[in-house]
CHARMM internal coordinates of N, CA and C (Angstrom, degrees):
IC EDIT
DIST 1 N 1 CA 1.4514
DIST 1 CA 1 C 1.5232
ANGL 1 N 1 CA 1 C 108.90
DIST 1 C 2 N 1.2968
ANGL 1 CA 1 C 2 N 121.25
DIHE 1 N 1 CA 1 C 2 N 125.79
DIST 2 N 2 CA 1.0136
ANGL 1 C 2 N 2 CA 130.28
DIHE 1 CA 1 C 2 N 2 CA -174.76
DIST 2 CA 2 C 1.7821
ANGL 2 N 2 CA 2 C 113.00
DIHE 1 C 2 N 2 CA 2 C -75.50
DIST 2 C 3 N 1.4407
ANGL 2 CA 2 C 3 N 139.94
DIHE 2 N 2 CA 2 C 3 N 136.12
DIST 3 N 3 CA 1.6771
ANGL 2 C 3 N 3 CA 149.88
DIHE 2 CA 2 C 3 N 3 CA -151.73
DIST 3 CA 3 C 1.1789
ANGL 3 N 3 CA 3 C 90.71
DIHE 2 C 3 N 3 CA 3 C -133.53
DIST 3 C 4 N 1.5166
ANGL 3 CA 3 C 4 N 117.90
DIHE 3 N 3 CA 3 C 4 N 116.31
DIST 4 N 4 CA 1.8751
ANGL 3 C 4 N 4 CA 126.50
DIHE 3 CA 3 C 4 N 4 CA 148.84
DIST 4 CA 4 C 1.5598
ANGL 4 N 4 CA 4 C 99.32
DIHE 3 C 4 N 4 CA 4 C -103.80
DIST 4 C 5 N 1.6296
ANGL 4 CA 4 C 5 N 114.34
DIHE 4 N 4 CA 4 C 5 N 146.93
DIST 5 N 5 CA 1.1612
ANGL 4 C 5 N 5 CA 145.92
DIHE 4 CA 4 C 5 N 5 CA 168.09
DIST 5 CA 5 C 0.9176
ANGL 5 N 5 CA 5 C 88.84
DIHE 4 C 5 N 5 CA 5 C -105.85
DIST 5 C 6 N 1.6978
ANGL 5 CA 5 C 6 N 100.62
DIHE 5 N 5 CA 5 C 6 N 124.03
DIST 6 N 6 CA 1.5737
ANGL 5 C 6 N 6 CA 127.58
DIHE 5 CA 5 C 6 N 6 CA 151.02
DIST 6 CA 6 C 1.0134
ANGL 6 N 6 CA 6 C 130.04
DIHE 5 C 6 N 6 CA 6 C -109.77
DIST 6 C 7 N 0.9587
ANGL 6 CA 6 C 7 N 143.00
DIHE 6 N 6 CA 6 C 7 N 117.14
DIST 7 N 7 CA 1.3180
ANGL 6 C 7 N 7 CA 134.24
DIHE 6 CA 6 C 7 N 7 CA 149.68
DIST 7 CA 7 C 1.8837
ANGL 7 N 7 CA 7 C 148.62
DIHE 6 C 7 N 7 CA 7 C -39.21
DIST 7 C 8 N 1.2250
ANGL 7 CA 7 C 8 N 115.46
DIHE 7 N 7 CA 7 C 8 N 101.36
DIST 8 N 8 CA 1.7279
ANGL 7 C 8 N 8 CA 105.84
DIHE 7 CA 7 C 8 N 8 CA -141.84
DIST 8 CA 8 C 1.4926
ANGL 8 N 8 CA 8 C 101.98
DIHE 7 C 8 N 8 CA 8 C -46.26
DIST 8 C 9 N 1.3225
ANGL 8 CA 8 C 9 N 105.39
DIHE 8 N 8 CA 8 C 9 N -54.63
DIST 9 N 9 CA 1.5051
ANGL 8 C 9 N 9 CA 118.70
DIHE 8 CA 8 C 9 N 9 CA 167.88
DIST 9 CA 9 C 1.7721
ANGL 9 N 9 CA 9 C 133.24
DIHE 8 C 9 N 9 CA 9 C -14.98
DIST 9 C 10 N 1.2943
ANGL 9 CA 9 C 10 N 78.47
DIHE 9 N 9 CA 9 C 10 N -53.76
DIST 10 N 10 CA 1.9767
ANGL 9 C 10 N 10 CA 91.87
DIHE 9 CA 9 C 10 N 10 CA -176.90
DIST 10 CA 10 C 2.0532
ANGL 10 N 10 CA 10 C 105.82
DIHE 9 C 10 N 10 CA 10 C -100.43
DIST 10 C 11 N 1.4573
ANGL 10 CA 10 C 11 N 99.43
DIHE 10 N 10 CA 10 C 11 N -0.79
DIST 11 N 11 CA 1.1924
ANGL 10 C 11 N 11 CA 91.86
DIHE 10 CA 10 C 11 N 11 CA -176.27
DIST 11 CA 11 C 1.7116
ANGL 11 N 11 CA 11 C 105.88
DIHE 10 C 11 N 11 CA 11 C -79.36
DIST 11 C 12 N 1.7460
ANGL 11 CA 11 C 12 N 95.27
DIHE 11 N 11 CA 11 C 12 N 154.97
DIST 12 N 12 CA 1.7617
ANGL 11 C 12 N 12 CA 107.52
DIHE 11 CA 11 C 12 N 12 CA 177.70
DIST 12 CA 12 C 1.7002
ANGL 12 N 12 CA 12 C 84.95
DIHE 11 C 12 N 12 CA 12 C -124.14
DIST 12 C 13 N 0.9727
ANGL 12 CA 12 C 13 N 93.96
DIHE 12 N 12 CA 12 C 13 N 122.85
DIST 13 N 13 CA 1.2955
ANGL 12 C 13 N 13 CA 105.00
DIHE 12 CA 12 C 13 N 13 CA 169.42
DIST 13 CA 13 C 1.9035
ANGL 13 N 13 CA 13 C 145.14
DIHE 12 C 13 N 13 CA 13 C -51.95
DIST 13 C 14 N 1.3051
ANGL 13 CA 13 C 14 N 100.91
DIHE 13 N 13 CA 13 C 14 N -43.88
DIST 14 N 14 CA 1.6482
ANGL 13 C 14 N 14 CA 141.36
DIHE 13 CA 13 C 14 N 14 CA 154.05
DIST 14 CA 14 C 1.6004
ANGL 14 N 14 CA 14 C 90.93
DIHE 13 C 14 N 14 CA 14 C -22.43
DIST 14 C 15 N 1.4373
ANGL 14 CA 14 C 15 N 84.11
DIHE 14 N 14 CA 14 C 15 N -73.01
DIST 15 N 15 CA 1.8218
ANGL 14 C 15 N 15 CA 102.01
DIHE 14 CA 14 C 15 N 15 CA -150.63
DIST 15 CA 15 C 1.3449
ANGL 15 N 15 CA 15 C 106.01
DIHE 14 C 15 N 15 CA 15 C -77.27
DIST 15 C 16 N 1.5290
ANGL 15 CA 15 C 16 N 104.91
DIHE 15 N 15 CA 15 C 16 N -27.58
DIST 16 N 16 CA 1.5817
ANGL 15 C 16 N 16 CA 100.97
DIHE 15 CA 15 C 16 N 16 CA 168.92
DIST 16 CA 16 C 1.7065
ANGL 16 N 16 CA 16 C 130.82
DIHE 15 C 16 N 16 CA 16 C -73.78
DIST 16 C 17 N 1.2339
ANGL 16 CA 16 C 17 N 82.12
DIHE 16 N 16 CA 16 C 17 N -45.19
DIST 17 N 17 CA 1.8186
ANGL 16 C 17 N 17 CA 75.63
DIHE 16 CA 16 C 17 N 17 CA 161.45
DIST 17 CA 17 C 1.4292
ANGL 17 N 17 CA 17 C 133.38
DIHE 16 C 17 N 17 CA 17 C -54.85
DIST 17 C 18 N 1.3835
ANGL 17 CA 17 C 18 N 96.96
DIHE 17 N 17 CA 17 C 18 N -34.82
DIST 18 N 18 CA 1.8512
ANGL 17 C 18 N 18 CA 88.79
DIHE 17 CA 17 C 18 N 18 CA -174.38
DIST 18 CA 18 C 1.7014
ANGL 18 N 18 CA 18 C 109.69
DIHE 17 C 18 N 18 CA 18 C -102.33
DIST 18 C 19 N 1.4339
ANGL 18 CA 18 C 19 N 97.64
DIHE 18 N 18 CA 18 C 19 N 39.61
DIST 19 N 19 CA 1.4655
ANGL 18 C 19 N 19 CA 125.51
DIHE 18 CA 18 C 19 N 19 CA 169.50
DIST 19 CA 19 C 1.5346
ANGL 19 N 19 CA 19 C 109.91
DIHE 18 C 19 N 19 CA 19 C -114.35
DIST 19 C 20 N 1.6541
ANGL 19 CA 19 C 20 N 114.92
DIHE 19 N 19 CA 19 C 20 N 4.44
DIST 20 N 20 CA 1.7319
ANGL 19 C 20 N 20 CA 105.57
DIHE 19 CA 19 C 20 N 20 CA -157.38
DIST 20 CA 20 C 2.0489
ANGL 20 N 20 CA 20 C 83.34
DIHE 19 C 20 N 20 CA 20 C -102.84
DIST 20 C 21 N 1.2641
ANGL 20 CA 20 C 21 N 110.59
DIHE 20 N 20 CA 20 C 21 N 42.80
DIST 21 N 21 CA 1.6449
ANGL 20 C 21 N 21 CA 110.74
DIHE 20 CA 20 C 21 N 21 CA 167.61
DIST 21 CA 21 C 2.0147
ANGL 21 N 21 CA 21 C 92.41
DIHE 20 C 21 N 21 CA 21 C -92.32
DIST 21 C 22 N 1.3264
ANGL 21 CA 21 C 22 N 128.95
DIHE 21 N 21 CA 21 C 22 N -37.61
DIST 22 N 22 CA 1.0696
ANGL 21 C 22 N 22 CA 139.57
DIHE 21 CA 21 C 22 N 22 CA 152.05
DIST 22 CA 22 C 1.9767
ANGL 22 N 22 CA 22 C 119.59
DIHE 21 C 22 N 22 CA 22 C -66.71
DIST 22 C 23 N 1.5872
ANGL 22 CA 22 C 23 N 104.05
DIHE 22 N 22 CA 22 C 23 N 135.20
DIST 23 N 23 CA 1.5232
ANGL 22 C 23 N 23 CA 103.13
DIHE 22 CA 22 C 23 N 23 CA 161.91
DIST 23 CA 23 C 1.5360
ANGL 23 N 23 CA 23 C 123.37
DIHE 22 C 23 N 23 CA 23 C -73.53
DIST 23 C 24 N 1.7395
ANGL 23 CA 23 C 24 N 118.28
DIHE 23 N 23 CA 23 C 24 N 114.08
DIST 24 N 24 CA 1.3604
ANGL 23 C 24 N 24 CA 120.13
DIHE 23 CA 23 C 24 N 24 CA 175.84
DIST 24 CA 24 C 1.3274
ANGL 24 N 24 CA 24 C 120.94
DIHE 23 C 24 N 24 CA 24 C -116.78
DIST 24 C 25 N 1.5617
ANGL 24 CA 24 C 25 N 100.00
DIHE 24 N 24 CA 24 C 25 N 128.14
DIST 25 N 25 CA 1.3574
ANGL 24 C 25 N 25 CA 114.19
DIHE 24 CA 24 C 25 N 25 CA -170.00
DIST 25 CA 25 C 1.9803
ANGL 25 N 25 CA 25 C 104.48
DIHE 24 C 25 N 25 CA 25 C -82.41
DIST 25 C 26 N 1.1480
ANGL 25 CA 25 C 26 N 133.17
DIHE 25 N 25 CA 25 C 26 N 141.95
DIST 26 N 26 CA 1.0232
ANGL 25 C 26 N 26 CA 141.24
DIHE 25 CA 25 C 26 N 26 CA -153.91
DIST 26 CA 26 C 1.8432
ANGL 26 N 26 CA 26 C 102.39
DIHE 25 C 26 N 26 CA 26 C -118.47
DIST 26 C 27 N 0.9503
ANGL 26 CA 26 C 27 N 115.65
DIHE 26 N 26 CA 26 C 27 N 133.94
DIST 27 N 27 CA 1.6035
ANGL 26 C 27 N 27 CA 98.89
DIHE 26 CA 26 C 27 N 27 CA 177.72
DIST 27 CA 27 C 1.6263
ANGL 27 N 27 CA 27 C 111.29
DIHE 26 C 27 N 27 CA 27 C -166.66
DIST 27 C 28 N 1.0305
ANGL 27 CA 27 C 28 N 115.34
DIHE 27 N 27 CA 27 C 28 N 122.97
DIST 28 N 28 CA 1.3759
ANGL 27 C 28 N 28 CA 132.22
DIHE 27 CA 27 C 28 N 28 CA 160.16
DIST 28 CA 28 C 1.9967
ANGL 28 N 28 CA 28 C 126.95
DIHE 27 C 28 N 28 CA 28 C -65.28
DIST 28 C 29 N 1.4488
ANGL 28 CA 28 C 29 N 91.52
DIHE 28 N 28 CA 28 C 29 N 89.94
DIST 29 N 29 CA 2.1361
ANGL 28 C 29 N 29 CA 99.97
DIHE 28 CA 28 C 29 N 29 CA -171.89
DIST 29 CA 29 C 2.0793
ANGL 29 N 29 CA 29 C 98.33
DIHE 28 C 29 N 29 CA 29 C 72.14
DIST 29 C 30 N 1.2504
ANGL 29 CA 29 C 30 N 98.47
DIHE 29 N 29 CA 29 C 30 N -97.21
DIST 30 N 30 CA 1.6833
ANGL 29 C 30 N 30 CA 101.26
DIHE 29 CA 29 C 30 N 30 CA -168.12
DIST 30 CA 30 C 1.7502
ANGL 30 N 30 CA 30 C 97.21
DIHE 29 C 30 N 30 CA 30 C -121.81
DIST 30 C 31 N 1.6206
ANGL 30 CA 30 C 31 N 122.30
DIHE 30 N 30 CA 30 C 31 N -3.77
DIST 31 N 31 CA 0.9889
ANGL 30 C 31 N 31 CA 107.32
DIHE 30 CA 30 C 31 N 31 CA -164.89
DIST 31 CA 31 C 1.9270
ANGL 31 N 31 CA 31 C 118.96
DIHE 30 C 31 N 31 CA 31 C -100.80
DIST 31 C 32 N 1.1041
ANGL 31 CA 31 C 32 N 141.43
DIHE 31 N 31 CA 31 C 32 N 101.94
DIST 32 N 32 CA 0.7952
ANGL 31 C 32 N 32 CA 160.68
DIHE 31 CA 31 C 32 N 32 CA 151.00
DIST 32 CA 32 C 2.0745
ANGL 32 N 32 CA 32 C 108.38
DIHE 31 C 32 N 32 CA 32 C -2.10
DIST 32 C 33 N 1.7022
ANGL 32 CA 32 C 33 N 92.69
DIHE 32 N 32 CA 32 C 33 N 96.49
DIST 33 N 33 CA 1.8349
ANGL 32 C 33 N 33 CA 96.40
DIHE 32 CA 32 C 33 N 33 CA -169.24
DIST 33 CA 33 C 1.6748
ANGL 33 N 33 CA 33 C 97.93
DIHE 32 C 33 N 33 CA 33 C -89.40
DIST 33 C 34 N 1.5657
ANGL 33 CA 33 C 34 N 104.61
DIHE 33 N 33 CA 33 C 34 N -70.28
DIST 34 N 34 CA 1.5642
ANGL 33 C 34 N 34 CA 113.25
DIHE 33 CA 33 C 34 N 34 CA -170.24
DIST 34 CA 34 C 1.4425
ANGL 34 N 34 CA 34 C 114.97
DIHE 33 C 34 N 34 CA 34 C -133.10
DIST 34 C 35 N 1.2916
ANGL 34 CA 34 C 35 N 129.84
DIHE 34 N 34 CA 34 C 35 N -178.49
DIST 35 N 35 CA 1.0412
ANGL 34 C 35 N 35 CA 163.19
DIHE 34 CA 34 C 35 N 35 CA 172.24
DIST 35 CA 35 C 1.1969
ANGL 35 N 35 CA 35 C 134.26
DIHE 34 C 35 N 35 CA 35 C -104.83
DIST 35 C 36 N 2.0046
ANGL 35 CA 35 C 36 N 133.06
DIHE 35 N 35 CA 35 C 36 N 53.83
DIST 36 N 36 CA 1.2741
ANGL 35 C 36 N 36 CA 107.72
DIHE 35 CA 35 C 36 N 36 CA -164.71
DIST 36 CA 36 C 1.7456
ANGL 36 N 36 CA 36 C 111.62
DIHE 35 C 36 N 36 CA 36 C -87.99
DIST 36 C 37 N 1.3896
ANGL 36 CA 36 C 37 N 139.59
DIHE 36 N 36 CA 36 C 37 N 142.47
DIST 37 N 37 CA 0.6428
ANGL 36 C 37 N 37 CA 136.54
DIHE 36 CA 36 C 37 N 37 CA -176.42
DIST 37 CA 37 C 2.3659
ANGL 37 N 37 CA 37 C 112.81
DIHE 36 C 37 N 37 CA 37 C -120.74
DIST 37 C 38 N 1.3454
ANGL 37 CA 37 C 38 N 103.43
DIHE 37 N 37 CA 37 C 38 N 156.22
DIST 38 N 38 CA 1.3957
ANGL 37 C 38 N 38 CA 80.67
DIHE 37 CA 37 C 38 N 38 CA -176.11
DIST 38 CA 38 C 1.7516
ANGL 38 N 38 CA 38 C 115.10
DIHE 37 C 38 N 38 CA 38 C -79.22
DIST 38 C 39 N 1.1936
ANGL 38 CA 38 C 39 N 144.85
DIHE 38 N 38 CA 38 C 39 N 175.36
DIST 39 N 39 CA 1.3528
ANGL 38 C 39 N 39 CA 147.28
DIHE 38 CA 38 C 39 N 39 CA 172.50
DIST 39 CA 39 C 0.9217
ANGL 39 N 39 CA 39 C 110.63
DIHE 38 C 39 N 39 CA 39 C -87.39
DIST 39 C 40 N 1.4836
ANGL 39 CA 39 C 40 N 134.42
DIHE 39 N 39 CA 39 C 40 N 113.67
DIST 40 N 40 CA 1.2412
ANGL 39 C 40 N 40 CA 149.27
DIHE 39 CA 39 C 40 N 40 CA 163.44
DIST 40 CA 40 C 1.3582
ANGL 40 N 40 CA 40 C 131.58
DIHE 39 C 40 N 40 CA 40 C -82.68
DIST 40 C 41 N 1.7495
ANGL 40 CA 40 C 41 N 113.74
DIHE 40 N 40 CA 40 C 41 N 110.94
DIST 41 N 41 CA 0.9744
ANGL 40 C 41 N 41 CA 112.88
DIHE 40 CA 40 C 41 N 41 CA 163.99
DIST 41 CA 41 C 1.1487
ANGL 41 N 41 CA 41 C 158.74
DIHE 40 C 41 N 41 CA 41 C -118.77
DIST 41 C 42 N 1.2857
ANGL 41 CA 41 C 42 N 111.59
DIHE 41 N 41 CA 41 C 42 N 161.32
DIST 42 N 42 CA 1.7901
ANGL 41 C 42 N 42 CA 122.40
DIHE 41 CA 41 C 42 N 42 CA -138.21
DIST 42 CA 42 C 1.5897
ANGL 42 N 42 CA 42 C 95.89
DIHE 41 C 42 N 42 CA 42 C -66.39
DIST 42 C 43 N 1.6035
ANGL 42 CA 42 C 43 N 93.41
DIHE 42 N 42 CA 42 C 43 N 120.43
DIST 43 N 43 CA 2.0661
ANGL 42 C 43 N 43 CA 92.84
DIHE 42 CA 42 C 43 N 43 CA 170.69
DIST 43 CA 43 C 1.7015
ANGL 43 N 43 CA 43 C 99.82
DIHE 42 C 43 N 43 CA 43 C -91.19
DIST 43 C 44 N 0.9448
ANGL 43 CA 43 C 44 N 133.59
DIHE 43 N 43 CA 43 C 44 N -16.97
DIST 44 N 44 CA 1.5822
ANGL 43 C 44 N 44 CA 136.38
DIHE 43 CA 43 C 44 N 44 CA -172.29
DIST 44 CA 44 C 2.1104
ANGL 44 N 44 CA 44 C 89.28
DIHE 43 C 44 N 44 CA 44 C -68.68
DIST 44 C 45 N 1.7204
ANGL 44 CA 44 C 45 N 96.89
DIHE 44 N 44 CA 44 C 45 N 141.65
DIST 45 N 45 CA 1.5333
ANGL 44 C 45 N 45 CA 91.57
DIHE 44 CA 44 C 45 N 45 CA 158.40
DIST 45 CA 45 C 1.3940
ANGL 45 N 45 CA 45 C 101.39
DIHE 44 C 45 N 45 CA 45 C -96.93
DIST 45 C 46 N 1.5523
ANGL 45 CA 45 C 46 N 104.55
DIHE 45 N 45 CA 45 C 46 N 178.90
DIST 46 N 46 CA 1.3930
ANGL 45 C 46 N 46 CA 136.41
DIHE 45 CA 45 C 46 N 46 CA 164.39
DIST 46 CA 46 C 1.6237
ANGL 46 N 46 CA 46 C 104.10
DIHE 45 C 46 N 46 CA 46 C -66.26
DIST 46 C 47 N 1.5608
ANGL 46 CA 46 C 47 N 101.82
DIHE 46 N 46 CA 46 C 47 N 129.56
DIST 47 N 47 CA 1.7103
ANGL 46 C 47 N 47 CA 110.80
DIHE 46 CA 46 C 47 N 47 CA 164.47
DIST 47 CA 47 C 1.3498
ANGL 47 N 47 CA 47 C 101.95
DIHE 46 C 47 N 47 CA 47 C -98.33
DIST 47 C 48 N 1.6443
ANGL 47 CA 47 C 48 N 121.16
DIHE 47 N 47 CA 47 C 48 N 96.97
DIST 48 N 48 CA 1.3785
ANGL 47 C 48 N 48 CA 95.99
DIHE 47 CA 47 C 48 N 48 CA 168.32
DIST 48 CA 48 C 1.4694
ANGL 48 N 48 CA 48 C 133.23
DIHE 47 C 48 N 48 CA 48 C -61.55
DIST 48 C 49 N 1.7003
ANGL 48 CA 48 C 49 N 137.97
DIHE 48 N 48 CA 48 C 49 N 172.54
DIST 49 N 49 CA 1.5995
ANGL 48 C 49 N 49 CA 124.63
DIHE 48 CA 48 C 49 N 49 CA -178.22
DIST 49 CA 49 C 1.3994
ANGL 49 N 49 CA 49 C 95.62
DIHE 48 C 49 N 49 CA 49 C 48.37
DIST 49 C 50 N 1.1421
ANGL 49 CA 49 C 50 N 131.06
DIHE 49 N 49 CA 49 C 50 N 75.66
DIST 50 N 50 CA 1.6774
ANGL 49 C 50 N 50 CA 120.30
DIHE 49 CA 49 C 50 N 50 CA 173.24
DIST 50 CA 50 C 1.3848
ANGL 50 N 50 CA 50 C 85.33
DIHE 49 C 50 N 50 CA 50 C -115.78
DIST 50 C 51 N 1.4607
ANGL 50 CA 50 C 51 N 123.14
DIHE 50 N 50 CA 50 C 51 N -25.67
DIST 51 N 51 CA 1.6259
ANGL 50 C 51 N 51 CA 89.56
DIHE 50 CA 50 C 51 N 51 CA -167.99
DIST 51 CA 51 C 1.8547
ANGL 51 N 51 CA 51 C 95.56
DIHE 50 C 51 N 51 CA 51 C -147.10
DIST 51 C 52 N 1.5494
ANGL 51 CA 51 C 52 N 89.87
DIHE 51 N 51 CA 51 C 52 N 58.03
DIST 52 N 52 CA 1.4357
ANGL 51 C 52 N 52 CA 128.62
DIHE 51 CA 51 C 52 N 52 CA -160.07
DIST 52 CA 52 C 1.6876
ANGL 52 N 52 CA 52 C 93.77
DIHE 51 C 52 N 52 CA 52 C -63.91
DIST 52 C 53 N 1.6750
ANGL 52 CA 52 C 53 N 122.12
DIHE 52 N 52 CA 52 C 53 N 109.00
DIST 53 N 53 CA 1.3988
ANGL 52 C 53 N 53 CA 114.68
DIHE 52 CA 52 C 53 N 53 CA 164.93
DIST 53 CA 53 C 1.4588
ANGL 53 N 53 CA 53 C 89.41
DIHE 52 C 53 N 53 CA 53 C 105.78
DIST 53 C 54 N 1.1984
ANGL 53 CA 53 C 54 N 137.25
DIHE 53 N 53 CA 53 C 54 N 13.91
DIST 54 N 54 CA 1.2646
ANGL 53 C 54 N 54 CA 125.13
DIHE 53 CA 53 C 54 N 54 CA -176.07
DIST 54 CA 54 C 1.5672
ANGL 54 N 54 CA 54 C 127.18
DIHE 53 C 54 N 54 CA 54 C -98.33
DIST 54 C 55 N 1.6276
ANGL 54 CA 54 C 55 N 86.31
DIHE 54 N 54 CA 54 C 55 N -14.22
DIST 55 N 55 CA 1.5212
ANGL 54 C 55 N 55 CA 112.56
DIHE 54 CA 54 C 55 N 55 CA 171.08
DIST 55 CA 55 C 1.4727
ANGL 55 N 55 CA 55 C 119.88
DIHE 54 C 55 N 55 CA 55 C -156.66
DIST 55 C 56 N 1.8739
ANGL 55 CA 55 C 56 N 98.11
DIHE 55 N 55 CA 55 C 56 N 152.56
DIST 56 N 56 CA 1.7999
ANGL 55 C 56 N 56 CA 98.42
DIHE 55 CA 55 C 56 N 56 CA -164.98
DIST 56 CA 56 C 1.3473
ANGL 56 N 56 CA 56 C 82.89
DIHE 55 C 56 N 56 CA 56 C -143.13
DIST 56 C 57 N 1.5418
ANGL 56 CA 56 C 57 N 91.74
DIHE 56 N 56 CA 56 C 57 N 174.80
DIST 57 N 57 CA 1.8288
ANGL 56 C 57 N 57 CA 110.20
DIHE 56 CA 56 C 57 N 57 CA -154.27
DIST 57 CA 57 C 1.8678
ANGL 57 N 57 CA 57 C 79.94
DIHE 56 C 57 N 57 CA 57 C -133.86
DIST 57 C 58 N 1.2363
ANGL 57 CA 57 C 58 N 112.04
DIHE 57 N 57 CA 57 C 58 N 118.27
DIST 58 N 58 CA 1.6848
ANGL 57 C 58 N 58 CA 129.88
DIHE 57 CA 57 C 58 N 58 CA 162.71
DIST 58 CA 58 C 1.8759
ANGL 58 N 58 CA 58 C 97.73
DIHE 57 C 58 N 58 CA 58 C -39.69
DIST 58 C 59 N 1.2811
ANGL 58 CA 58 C 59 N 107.24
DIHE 58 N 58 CA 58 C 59 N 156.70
DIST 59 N 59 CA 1.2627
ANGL 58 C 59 N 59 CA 108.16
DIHE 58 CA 58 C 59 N 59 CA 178.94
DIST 59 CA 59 C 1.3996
ANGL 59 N 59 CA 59 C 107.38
DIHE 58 C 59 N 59 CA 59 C -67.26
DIST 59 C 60 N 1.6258
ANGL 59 CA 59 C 60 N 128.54
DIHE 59 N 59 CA 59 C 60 N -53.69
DIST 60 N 60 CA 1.0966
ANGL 59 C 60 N 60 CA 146.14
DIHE 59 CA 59 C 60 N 60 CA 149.30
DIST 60 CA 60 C 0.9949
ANGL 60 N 60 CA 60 C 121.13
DIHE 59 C 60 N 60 CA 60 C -21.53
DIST 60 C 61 N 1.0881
ANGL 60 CA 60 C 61 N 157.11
DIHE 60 N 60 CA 60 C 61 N -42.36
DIST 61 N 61 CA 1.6654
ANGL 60 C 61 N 61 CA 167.68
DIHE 60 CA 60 C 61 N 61 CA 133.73
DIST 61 CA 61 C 1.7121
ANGL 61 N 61 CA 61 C 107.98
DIHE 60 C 61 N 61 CA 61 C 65.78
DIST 61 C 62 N 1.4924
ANGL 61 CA 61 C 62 N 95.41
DIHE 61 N 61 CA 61 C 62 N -54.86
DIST 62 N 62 CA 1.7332
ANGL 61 C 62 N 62 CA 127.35
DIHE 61 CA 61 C 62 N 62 CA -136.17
DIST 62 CA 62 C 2.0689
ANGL 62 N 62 CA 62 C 83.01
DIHE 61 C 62 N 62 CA 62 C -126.58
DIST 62 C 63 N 0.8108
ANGL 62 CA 62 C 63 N 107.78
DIHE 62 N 62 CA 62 C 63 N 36.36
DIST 63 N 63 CA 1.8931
ANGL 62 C 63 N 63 CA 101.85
DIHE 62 CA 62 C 63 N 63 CA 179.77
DIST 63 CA 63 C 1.5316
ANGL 63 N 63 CA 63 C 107.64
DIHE 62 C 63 N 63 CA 63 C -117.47
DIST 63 C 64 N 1.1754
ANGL 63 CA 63 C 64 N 128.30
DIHE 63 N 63 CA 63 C 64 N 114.42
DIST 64 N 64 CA 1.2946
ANGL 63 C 64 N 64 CA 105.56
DIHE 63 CA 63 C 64 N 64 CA 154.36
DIST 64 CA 64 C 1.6856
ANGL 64 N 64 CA 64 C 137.39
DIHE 63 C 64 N 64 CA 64 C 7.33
DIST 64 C 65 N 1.4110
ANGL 64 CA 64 C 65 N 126.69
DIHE 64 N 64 CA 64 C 65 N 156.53
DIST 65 N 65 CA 1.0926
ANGL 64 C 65 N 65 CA 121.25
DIHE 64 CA 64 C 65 N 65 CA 145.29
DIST 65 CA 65 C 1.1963
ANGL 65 N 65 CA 65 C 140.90
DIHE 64 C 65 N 65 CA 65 C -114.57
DIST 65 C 66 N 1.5132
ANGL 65 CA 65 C 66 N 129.85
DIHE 65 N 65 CA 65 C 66 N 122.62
DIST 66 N 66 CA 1.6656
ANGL 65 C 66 N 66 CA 125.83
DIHE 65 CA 65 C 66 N 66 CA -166.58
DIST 66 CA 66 C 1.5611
ANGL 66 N 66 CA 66 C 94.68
DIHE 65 C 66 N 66 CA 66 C -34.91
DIST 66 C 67 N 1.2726
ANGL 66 CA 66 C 67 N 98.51
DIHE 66 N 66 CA 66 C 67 N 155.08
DIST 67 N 67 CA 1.7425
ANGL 66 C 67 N 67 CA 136.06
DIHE 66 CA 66 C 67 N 67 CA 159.68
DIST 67 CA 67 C 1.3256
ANGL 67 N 67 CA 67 C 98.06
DIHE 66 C 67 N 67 CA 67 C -38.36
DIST 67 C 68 N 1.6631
ANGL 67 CA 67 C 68 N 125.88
DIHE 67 N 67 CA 67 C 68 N -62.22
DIST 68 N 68 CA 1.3063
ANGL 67 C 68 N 68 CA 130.60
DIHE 67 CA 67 C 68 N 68 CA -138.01
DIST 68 CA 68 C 1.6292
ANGL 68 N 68 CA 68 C 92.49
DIHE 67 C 68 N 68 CA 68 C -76.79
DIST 68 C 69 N 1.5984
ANGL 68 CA 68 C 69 N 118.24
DIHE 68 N 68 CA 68 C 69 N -28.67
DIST 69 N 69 CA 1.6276
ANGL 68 C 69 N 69 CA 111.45
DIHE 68 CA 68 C 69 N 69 CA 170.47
DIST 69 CA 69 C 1.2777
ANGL 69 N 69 CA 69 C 108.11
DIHE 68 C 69 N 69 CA 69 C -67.81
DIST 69 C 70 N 1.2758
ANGL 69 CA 69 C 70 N 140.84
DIHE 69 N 69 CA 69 C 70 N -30.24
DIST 70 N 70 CA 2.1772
ANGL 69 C 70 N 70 CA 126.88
DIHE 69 CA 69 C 70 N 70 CA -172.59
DIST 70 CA 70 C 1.2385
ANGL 70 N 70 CA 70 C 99.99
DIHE 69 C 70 N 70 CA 70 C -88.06
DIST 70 C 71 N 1.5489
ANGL 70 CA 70 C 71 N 129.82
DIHE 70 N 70 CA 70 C 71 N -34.75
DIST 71 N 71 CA 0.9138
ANGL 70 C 71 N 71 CA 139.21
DIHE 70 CA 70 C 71 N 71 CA -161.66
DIST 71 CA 71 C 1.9313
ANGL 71 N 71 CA 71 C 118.08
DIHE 70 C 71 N 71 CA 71 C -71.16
DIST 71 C 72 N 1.5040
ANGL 71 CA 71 C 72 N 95.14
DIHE 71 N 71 CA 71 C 72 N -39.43
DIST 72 N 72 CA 1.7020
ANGL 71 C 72 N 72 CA 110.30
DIHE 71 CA 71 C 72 N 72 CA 168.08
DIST 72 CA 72 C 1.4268
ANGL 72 N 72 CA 72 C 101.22
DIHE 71 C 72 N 72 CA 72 C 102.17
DIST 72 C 73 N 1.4883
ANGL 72 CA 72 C 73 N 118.78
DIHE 72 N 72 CA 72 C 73 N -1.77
DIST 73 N 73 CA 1.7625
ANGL 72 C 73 N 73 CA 136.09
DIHE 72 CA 72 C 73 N 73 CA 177.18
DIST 73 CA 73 C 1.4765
ANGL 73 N 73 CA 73 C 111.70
DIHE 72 C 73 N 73 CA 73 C -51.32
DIST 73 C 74 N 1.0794
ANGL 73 CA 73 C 74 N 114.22
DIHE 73 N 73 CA 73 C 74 N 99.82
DIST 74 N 74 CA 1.8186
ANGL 73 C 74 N 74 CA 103.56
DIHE 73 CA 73 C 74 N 74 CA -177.33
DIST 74 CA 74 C 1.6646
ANGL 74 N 74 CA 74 C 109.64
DIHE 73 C 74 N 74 CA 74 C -115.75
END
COOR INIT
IC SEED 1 N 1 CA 1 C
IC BUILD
């Protein structure tokens, strides 16, 4: 993958964005601001139920919590 250093300073924004097909490192003098990178998207589909039964929710889930949990009461 090809890396441009920018400079925040001299950057135009416009032109920089439709430059984020490349990773650009962003930087202020020698100091290191951000990271824009482009968004990648996912060619894999979704398996739905892929990992069907693998997790459960207590009946309770959605209840309050006793006093004795905020409180630090054990």
């Amino acid at each position: 993958m090809l890396i441009k250093t920018v400079d925040i300073n001299e950057a135009q924004w416009a032109k920089l964005l439709s430059m984020v097909s490349t990773e650009i490192i962003l930087m202020e003098g020698s100091t290191f601001i951000a990271r824009l990178v482009p968004v990648s998207s996912s060619t894999s589909s979704r398996l739905p139920n892929l990992h069907g039964g693998a997790i459960w929710t207590s009946d309770d889930f959605d209840q309050p919590l006793p006093d004795e949990f905020w409180m630090a009461e054990v």
